[in-house]
Structure formats: C-alpha cells, structure tokens
VEXBA-986836 format. One line per field, with one value per residue (C-alpha): chain; residue number from 1; x negated, y negated, z. Coordinates in steps of 0.001 Angstrom, whole numbers. Each point is the difference from the previous one (the first is absolute). Layout:
REM residues N
ch: A|...
i: NUM|...
u: X|...
v: Y|...
w: Z|...
END
This chain:
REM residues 621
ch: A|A|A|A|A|A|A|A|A|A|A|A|A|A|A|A|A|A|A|A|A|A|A|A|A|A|A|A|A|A|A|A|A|A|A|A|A|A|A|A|A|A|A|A|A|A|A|A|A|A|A|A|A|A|A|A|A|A|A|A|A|A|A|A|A|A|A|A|A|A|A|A|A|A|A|A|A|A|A|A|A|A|A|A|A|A|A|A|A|A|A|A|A|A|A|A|A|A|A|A|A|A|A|A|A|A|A|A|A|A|A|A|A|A|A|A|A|A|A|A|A|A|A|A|A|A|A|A|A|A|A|A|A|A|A|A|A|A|A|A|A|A|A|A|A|A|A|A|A|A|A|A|A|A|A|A|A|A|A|A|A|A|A|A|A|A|A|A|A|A|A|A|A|A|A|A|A|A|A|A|A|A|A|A|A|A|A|A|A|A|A|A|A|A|A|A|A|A|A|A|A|A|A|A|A|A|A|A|A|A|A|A|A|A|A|A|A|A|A|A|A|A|A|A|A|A|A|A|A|A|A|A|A|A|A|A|A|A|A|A|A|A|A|A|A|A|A|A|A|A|A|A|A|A|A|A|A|A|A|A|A|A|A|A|A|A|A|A|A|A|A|A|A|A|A|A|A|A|A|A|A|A|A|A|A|A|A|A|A|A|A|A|A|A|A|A|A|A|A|A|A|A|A|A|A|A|A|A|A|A|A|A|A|A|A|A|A|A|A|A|A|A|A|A|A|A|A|A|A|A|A|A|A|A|A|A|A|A|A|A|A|A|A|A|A|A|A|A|A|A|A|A|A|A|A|A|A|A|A|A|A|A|A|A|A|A|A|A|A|A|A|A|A|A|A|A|A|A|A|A|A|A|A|A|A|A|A|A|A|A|A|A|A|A|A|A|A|A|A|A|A|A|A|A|A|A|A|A|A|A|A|A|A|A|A|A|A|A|A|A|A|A|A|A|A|A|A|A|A|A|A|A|A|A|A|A|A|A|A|A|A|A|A|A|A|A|A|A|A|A|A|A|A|A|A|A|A|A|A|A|A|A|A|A|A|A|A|A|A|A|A|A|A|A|A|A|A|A|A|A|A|A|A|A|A|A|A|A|A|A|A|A|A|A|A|A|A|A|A|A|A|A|A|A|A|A|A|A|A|A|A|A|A|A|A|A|A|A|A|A|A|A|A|A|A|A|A|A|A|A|A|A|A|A|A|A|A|A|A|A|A|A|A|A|A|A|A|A|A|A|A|A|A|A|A|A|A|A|A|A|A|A|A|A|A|A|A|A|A|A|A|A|A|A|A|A|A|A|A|A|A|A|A|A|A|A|A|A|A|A|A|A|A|A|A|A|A|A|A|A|A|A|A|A|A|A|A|A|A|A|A|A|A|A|A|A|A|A|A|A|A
i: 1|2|3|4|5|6|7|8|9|10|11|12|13|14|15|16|17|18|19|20|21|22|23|24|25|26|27|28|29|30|31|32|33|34|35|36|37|38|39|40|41|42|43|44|45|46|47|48|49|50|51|52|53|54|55|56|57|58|59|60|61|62|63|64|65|66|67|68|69|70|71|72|73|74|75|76|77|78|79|80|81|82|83|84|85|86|87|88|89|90|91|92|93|94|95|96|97|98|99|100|101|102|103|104|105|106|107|108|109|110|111|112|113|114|115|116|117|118|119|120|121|122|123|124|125|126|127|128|129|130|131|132|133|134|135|136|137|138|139|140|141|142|143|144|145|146|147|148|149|150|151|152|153|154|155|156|157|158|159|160|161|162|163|164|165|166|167|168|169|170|171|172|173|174|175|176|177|178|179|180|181|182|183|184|185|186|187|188|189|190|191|192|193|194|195|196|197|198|199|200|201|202|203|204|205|206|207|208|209|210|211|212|213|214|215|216|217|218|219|220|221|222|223|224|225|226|227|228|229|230|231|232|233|234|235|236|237|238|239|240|241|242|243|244|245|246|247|248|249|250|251|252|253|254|255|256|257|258|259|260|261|262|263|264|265|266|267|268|269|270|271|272|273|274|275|276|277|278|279|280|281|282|283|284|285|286|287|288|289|290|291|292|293|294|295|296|297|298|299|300|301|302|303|304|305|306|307|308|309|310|311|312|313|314|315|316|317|318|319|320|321|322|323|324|325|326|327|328|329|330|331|332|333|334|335|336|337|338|339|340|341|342|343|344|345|346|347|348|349|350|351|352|353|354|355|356|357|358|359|360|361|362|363|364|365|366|367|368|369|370|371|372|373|374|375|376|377|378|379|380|381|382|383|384|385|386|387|388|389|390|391|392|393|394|395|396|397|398|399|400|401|402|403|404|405|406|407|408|409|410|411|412|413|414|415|416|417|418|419|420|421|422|423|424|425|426|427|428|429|430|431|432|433|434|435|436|437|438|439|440|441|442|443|444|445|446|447|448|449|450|451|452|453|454|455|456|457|458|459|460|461|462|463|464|465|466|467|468|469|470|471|472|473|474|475|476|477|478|479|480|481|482|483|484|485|486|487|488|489|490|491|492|493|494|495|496|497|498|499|500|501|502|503|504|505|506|507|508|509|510|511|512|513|514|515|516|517|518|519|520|521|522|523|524|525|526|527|528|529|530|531|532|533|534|535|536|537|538|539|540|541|542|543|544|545|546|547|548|549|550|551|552|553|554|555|556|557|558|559|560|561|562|563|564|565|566|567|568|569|570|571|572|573|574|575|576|577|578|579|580|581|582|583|584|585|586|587|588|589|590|591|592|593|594|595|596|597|598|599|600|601|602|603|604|605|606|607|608|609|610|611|612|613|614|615|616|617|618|619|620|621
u: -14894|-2357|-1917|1213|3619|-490|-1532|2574|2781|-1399|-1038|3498|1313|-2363|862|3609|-89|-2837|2568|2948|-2186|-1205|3619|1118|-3137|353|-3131|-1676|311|-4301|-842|1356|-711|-3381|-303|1785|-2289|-3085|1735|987|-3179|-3907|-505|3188|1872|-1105|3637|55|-3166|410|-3121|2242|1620|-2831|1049|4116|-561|-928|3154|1942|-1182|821|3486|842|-1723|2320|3209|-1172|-993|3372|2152|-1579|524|3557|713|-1554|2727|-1053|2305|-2201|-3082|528|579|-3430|-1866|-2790|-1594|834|-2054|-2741|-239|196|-2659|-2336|559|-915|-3610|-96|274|-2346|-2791|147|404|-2840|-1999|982|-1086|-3269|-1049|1755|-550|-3243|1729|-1435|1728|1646|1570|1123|2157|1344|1344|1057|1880|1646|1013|1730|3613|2105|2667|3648|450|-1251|1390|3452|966|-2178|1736|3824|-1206|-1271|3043|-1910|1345|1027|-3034|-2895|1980|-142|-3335|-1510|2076|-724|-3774|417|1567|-2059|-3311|-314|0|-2556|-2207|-77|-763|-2777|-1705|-89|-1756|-2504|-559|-609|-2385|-1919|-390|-1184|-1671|-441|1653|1512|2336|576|1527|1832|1297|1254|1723|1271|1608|1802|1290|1233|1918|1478|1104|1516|1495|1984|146|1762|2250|1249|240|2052|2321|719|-81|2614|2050|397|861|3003|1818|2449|-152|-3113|-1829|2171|1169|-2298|-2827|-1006|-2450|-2216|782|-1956|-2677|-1004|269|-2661|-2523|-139|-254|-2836|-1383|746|-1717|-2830|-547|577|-2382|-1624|933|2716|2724|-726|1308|2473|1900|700|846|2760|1247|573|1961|1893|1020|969|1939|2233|1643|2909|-2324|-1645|775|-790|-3403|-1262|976|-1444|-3418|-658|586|-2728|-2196|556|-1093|-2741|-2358|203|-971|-3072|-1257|-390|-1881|-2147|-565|-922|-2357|-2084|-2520|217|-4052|-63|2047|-2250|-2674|1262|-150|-85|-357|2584|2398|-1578|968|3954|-542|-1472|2792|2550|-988|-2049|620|3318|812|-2166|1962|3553|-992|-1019|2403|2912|-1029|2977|2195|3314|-1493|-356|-2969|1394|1192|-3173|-1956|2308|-793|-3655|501|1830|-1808|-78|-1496|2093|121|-1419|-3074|-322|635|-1787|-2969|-242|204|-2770|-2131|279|-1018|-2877|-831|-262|-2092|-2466|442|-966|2552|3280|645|-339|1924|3606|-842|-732|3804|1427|-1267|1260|3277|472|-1131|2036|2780|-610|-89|2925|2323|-796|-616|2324|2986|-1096|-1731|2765|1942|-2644|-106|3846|-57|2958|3598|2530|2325|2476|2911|1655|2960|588|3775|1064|3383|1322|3821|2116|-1483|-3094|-152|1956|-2821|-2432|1376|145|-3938|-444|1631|-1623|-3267|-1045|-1278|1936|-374|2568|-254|2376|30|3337|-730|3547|-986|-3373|1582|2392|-2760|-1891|2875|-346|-3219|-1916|-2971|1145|-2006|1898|-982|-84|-1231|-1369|-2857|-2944|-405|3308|-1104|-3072|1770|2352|-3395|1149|-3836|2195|2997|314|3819|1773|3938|1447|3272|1548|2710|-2202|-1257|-2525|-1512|-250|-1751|-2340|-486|-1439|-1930|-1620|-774|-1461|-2162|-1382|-175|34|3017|550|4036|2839|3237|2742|3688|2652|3262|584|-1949|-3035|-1885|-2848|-851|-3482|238|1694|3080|1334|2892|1415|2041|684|1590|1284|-2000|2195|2950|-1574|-1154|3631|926|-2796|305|4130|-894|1772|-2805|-1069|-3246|-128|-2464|750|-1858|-164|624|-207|2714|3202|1772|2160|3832|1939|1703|-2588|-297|-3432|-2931|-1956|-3207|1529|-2648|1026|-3413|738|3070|-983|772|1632|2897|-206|1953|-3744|-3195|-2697|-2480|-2843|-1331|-1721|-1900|-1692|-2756|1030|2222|441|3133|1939|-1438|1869|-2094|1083|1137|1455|-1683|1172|-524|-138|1383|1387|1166|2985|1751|3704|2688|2243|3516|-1639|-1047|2221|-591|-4079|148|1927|-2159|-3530|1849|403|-3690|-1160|-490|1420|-148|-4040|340|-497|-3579|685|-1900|-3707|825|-1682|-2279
v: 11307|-3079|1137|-3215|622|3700|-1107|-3174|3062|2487|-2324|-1041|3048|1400|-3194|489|3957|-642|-3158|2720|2874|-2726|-504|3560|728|-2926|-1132|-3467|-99|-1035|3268|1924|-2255|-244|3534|-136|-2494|1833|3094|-1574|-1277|-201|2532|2231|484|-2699|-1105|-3229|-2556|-3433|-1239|437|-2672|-2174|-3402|232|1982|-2652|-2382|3078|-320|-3612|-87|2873|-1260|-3011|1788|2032|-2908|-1964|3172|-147|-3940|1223|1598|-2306|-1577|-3564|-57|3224|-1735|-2925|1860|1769|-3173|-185|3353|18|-3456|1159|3396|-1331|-2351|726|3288|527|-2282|2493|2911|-1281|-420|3328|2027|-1882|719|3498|675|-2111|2197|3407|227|-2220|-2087|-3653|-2755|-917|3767|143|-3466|1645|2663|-2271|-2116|3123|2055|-3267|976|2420|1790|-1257|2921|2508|-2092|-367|3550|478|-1939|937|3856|-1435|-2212|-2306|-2721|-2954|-2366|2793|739|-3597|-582|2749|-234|-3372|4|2667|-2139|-3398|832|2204|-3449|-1817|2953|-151|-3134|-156|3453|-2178|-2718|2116|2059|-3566|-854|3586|-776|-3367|-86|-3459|-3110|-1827|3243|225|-3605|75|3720|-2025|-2378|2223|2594|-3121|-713|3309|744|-3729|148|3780|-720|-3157|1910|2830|-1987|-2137|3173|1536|-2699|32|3545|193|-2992|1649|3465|-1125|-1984|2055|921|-2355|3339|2230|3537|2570|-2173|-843|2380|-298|-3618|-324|2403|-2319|-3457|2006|834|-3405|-1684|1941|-642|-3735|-443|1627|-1883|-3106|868|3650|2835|-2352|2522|2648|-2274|-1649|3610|587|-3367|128|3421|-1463|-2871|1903|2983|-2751|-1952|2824|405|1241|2624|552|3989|1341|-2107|1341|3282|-680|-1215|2282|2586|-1877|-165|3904|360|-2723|1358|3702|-1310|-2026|2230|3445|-2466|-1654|3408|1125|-2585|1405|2578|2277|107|-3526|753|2623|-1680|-2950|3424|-61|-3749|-1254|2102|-1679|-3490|1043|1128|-3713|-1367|1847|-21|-2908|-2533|-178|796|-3383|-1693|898|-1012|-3837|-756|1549|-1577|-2384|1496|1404|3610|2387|1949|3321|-2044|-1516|3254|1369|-2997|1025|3627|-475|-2049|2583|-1755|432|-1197|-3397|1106|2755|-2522|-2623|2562|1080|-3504|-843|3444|-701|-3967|585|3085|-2511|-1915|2402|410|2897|1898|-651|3605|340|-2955|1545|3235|-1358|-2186|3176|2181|-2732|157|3769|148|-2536|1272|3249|-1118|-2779|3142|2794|-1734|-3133|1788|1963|-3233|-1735|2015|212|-3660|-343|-2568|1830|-507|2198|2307|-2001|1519|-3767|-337|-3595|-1021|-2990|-960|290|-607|3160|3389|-1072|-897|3862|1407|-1579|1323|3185|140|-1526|2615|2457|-963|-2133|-3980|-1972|-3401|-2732|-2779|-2867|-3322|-599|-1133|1088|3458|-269|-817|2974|2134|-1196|290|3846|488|-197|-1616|-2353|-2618|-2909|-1314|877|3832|-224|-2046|1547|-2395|1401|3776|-472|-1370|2682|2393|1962|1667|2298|338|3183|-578|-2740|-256|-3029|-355|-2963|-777|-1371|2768|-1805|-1213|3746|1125|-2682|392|4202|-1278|-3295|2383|2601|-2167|-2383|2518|3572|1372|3214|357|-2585|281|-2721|-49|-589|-772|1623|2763|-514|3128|-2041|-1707|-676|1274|2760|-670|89|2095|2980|-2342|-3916|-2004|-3283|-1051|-3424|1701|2667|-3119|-1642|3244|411|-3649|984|2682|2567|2449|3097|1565|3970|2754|2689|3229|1776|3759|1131|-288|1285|2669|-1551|210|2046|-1810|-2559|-1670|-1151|1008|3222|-1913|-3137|-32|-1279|-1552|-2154|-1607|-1010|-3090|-1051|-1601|-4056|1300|1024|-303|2492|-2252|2309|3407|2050|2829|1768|-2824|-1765|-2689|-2166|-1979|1702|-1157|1303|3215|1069|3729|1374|2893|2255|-1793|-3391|-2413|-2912|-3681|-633|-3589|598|-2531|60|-209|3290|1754|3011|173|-104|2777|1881|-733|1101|2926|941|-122|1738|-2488|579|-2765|612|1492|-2292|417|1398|-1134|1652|2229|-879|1889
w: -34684|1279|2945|2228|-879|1402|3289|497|-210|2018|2486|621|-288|2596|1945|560|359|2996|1630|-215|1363|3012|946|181|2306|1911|-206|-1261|-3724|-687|901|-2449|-2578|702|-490|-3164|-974|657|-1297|-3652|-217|-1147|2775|-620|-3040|-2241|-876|1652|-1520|1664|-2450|-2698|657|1|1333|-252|3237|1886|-1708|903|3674|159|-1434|2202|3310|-273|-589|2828|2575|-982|1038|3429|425|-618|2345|2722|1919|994|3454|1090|-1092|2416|2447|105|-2106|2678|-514|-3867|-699|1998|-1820|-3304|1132|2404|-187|-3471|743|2933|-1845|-3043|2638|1748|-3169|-1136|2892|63|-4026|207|3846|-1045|-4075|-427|-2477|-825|1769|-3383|-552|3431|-376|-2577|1509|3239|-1823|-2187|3585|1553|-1229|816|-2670|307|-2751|3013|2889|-1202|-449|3393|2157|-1352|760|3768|986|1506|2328|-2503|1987|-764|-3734|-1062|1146|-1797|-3620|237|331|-3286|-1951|1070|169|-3646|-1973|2962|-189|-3761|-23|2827|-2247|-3087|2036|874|-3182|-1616|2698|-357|-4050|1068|3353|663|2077|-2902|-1215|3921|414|-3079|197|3644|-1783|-2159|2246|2092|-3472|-647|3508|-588|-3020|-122|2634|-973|-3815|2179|1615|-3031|-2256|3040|597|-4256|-609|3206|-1226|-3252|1129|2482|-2315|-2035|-3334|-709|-608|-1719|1972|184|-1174|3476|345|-3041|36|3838|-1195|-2962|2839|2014|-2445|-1746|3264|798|-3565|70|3512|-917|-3414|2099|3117|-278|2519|1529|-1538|2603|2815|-2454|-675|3773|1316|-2568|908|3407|-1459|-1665|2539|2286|-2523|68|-3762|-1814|-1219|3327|453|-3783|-255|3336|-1406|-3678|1702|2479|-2785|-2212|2948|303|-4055|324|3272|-1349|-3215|1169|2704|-2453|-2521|2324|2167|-3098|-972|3049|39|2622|520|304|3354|1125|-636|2808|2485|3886|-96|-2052|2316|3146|-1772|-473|3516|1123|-1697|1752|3506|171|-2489|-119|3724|837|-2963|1455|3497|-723|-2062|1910|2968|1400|-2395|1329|-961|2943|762|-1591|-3195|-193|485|-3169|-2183|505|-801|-3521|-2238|-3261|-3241|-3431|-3817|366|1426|-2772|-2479|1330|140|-3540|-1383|1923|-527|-3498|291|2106|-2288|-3239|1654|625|4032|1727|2191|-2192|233|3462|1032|-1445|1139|3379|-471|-991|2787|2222|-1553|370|3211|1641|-1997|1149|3554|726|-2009|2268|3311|132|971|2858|1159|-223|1510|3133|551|-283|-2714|-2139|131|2063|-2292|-1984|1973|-377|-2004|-1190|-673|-2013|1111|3664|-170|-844|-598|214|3809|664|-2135|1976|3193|-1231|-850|3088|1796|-1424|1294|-3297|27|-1798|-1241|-1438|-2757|-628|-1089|2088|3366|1385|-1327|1905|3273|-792|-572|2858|2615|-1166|1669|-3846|-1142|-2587|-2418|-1407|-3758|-3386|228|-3578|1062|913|2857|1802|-449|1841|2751|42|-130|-3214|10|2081|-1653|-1463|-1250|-1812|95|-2255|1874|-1181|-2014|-3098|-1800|-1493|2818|1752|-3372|412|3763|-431|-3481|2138|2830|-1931|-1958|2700|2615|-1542|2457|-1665|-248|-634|-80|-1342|424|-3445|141|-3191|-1953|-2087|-1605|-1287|3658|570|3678|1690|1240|4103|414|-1734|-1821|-729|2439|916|2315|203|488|3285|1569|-69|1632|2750|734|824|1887|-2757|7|2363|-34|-54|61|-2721|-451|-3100|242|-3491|-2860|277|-1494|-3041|593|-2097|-3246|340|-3178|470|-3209|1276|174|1968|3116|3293|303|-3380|1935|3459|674|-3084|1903|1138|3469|1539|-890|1285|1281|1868|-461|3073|-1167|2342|1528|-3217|-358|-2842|-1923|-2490|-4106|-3176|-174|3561|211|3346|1308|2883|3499|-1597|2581|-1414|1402|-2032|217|-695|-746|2965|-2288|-1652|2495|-785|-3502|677|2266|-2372|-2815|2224|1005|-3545|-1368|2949|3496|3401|2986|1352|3375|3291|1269|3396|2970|792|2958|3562|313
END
C-alpha cells in the first residue's frame, strides 16, 4: 500500500483515539496528540511520514484549517459579542501588533535569531487556539463576559495572524520597501475583502439553509461543508489568503442566522472539527524532529516563559483598559492565552517556504512554534482552573432550575423546589402569567424563552435543570434542546399530554398528563396538596388477579386523579420523570384532585405510600 495513504490513515486514526483519550482524562486534547505525533513518527515508530505526502499536506492543512476556523465563528453569538466589543476589537488588533513585537523582541534578545526570523515567529505566536480555548473554557465555566472575550479572540485573531505571518514571510524573502508597501496594501485588501466575502457567503449560505426543502433532508450537512470550502477557495483565487478571514466571518453569520438545521450542523461540525485537529496535529507533530527542539534548549523555554508572563500580561492590560472587565477577569484573560492548529499550520507552511528559498533557521522556527504550543497548552490546561477558581471568575453551581410555563402545575412545582431550599426561575411569554408568578415571590423573565437573548437574562449559565411545562409539547422539547445547546444545562425535562416512546427528551412525570386540564382545576380551587411517604410495597391481597411480575413501582401514578409532582430524597429533591422508582423514605408532594381524593389515597395506599408524618417542632432547648 502507497506510503502517503498509510500515514493519512494512521494519522487520523491516532488523531481521534488521542481526542477520546483527552476527554476521558480531562485534560486539553494537544497534549496527547502531540505525543502521538512524536510517538508515530521519524523519532518513534516510523508509521506516520508527513513527507510522504509531499505537498497535498499542506492542501490538507488548508481545507481543514477552514472547516476548523468556520466551526468556531459558529458558535460566536453576536448579542454576547456586543456586549464585550471593546476589549474584543482591541485584542484582535492591537493586541495581536502587541504581541508580534514582544515575541519578536523576546526571540531576537533570548534565541539570537536575525531580526527577519524573529518577525517570523512574532507574527506566528500572535493567536491563540479557539480549538484549545473552546473546550477550555466549557471545562472552566467562566463568567459569560471573561468566556466571550476569550473564544472570541480564538476564533478572530487565527485568520489576522495568518495573514500578518504571510506579510512578513514575503517581506523576509524580499527585504526591501517596495514588497513592504505593497504587502500593506495587500493585507488591507485581504481583511476587506474576506470580510465582506464572509459576510455575503454567510447571509447566502444562511438564506439557503432556513428555507425548507430548498436543500433536500439530510443533505444539510454535506451541502454546508461544500459552501465553506469553495468560499474559501473562491476568495482566495480572487484575493490570496483572504479565505482565512472569509471562513469565520461566515460561521458567525450563520450561527446567528439561526436555521432550520441549526442543532444537527453544530453537531456535524464540531464533530469534523474533532476529526480535523487530531488529524493535523499527529502529522504536523510528526513533521518535527525532536532534536530540533532540544537544540532551542534553556533559551527557547525562557521565550515561552516571556511570552507568558510578560508579553501577553502587558498585551491584556492596554487593551482591556476601560473595558467593563474587572481586575480579576482581566488578570484571567492574561493567564490563558494557549496557542493551537493555526499556529502549527501556519508554521510548517512557512518552514517549508523559507526552507526553498534557501533561509537559514526554517527548522528552528516550527520547533520554536511548536514548543510554544505545547507549553502554553500545557500550562492554561493544568493551571486555569485553580486560577480561576482563586480569583472568583467562575460561575456558582447550577443549582437553578428554569421552568417554562407558570400557570398550573408548574407554579406548585416551583413552590415545591422552592421550599425545599432550591432557586427557581420562571419563563413565559404571557404577561398575566408573569404577574402570577411574580405575586408568588419568583423571579420571572417575560419573552420568547427560545431566544438566546431571554436565557441570559434569566442567567441560565446557572441553571442546572430545565422543566418544559407548558401545554405545547413541542415547544417544551424545544425549550430543554435550546437550553442545552446554547447554554450546556445538563438535564431537561418536558411535559406530554400523551405518550411518545421515541421523544427526544425525557419526559416530567411518571406519566402523561393534561396539563390544560390541572390548570382548569388549580385555577377552581379543586386540588389539595399532600405529602406522601413511601414505605415499601405492599403485601398483594389474596385472589388478586394481578400478573406475578406486575411491580408497584411500574404503576405509580398512572391515574389522572394526582400527579406526583416532587421527590425528597434525603438532601435531594427533584420532580418526578418517567424513570422515577420509589424507594423507602421517599417523601413525595402529591397534587390530588379534590373530587378524588378518596380514590387517590386508596390507590397510594396500595403501591406502598402512607400520609408523611408532620415535622414536629425543635424542642426548646
């Protein structure tokens, strides 16, 4: 079998089996596939022979790179952007011309590298990886204003970077004024027009995706895929490098333009993004010989270390200044600044251009990029948590439980949480229903709760729980889905009125009820709320004609008459879902029609409840 066939499927291989072992251990993905890389190698096992591929490696690294950097515009949402705009623009801007100058500095005083070699790398170390920033700051829970700041300099400044290290590679092959001014010109021409490229491709590529059936079902994936790589193809035939920037800006458009399809191609590119990195990072680890590292020895570590707590502290500090960042955000920012696949990329392309043209150092240069990579890597994985955690920049426990849908059940379940010591928080589009909810003593945000817009105001960074409580069961399916998505909250829970085996999300309740119907009822005053204890399962009656495996577990609260709402277990207390099985001591808030009351107490006596005894008094002491 062809050499370059063997390495392309080892490589990615290797890449996905290092991104699973990462996320098991918990720790940032580049540092076991670095290893892997090195590992598979020239200087391990041989297997893996990125010079096989001659040239396609570098296509490969394109193509992918784009995919990649379109997947993190994404999942950028523009009303969080505004909202921290300030320090963004600066850090995309001046902070990148910051950074290119003291990493400059820092190579040229530390490594004794010509003026021209140490651009190079300046320009190389400017961005930061939204492949190793992402997963970073989902693991921190960072406050939304330090999150957004952070993924958003990622995912911005990979394309500027790019751009600014091709301006100076084509100023060190041809060191004079004239390739200055026009490599000027040129890079204006680039940000301009990828960014108007990005938005136009955005705006079509969104257009086309949210109207229905104009891409057939289950094409939507693939058929977004193809959009990004020819626009990065076309933008660079039309003005070179402008692609980079072009990719992102239309990921933005796009996430924000919020599709049909908006769920399953998050899903399908994150996935690719997954593939893509672990691909790219065992090749070009592997493309990197471990001497030439070495070689760099106590100085090259001493210019990682100038990066870290010099260049980039300095960096963070002007261009956060005036920005609504607080000291201990802004002393975060400064700390996590980890490097990823588009300086690795960017790196070899370069090594190998400078290399043809018969420039000393090419070697050292990506070793030096790569040794930046794995040690800021190394150091934002390990460190920015307990940091974090120090300067009180993450969020509180998501001990929040969000409710869509105040009228009915929904309002009793919320005093029940609320009694038992939980923080509970109610959404509704109905203002009636919002006064209702209010007059209760709850916190309570009026609007559509599927935008993304309402569920930061209702803080859902700290909702833990979802509960879709309202008599569309559509809309409570797409309430837990929206909220998991946008915000990651961990459980959701939707009401049904009727049964449906194949529902996307768990559903409230032991069993369907309608929810139209209880409110009638509560609104009447026809129901009473009881405490019921579960003391194990009764003996069966004699003559019973009941199967020998029936379980009383398998039947409570199968009848309409009452509907076990809330579960206290222990400290625990949570609502009832379909998979809910009584155990002994289980105190339960059970809403009982009023014109059934008999017949419910008969029917919880019979699988195994008694009335909860009355919490007597603490005794004076």
């Amino acid at each position: 079998m062809h050499a370059a066939i063997v390495t392309f499927v080892i490589a990615l291989a290797a890449g996905v089996l290092g991104q699973s072992i990462a996320k098991h251990l918990r720790i940032p993905g580049i540092v076991i596939l670095l290893g892997l890389g090195v590992g598979l190698g020239p200087d391990g096992l041989a297997w893996v022979q990125p010079q096989t591929l001659g040239t396609g490696l570098f296509d490969i690294v394109e193509l992918a790179v784009a995919v990649i950097l379109f997947e993190g515009g994404l999942n950028l949402e523009w009303s969080r952007l505004q909202r921290s705009q300030l320090a963004i623009r600066r850090l995309v801007t001046w902070g990148a011309l910051l950074t290119g100058i003291g990493a400059t500095l820092a190579a040229h005083e530390l490594l004794g590298w010509s003026w021209f070699l140490s651009a190079m790398f300046g320009s190389l170390v400017t961005v930061t990886g939204p492949t190793v920033v992402g997963p970073l700051v989902g693991e921190l829970r960072l406050r939304p204003r330090v999150a957004t700041v952070l993924e958003a300099e990622g995912v911005l400044i990979d394309p500027i970077g790019a751009i600014l290290a091709v301006l100076v590679l084509e100023v060190a092959l041809a060191p004079d004024a004239n390739t200055l001014a026009l490599g000027g010109r040129a890079v204006l021409m680039q940000l301009g027009f990828g960014a108007f490229m990005g938005l136009l491709g955005g705006v079509i590529l969104g257009g086309l995706l949210r109207v229905k059936r104009l891409v057939p079902d289950g094409y939507e994936n693939i058929f977004t895929l193809a959009a990004v790589l020819l626009l990065f193809v076309v933008s660079n035939m039309v003005v070179p490098h402008s692609g980079i920037l072009a990719v992102p800006v239309a990921g933005v458009v796009v996430g924000n333009m919020r599709s049909r399809v908006d769920r399953d191609l998050r899903e399908f590119k994150d996935q690719l993004s997954v593939l893509l990195i672990g691909l790219l990072f065992v090749l070009l680890a592997a493309d990197v010989r471990m001497a030439e590292i070495q070689a760099l020895g106590m100085a090259g570590a001493m210019t990682v270390g100038a990066l870290v707590l010099i260049v980039r502290p300095i960096n963070v500090a002007l261009c956060t200044l005036g920005s609504d960042l607080t000291a201990r955000e802004r002393m975060l920012v400064a700390w996590v600044a980890p490097r990823g696949i588009v300086a690795a990329a960017v790196a070899s392309i370069s090594a190998v251009a400078l290399a043809d043209a018969g420039m000393q150092g090419s070697d050292s240069l990506r070793a030096m990029v790569f040794l930046t990579i794995a040690g800021t890597v190394v150091l934002a994985g390990f460190t920015a948590k307990p940091l974090a955690h120090l300067l009180g920049v993450r969020l509180p426990g998501r001990d929040t439980v969000g409710i869509l849908g105040v009228p009915g059940l929904g309002l009793l379940l919320g005093q029940a949480l609320r009694d038992a010591g939980q923080t509970v928080v109610f959404l509704d589009a109905n203002p009636q229903h919002c006064r209702m909810a209010e007059d209760a003593g709850f916190n309570v945000v009026f609007g559509n709760a599927l935008q993304d817009r309402i569920m930061q105001r209702a803080r859902f960074e700290l909702v833990g729980t979802t509960l879709g409580m309202t008599a569309n069961e559509e809309l409570n399916r797409r309430f837990v889905t929206t909220a998991a998505e946008l915000f990651n909250v961990p459980r959701g829970y939707a009401a049904y009125r009727r049964e449906d085996p194949n529902a996307e999300v768990e559903g409230l309740f032991k069993r369907h009820h309608d929810l139209e119907r209880w409110d009638v009822r509560i609104r009447h005053d026809m129901t009473v709320s009881e405490q019921w204890q579960f003391v194990g399962e009764p003996e069966p009656n004699e003559g019973e004609e009941e199967e020998a495996d029936a379980s009383a577990r398998d039947k409570v609260g199968r009848a309409e008459g009452y509907v076990l709402l809330l579960v206290k277990r222990g400290k625990r207390a949570f609502p009832t879902t379909r998979d809910y099985e009584p155990k002994a001591g289980d105190v339960v808030t059970v809403v009982i029609h009023a014109q059934e009351l008999d017949e419910a107490h008969a029917e919880l006596r019979g699988l195994g409840f008694e009335p909860a005894p009355e919490k007597q008094p603490e005794e004076e002491s």
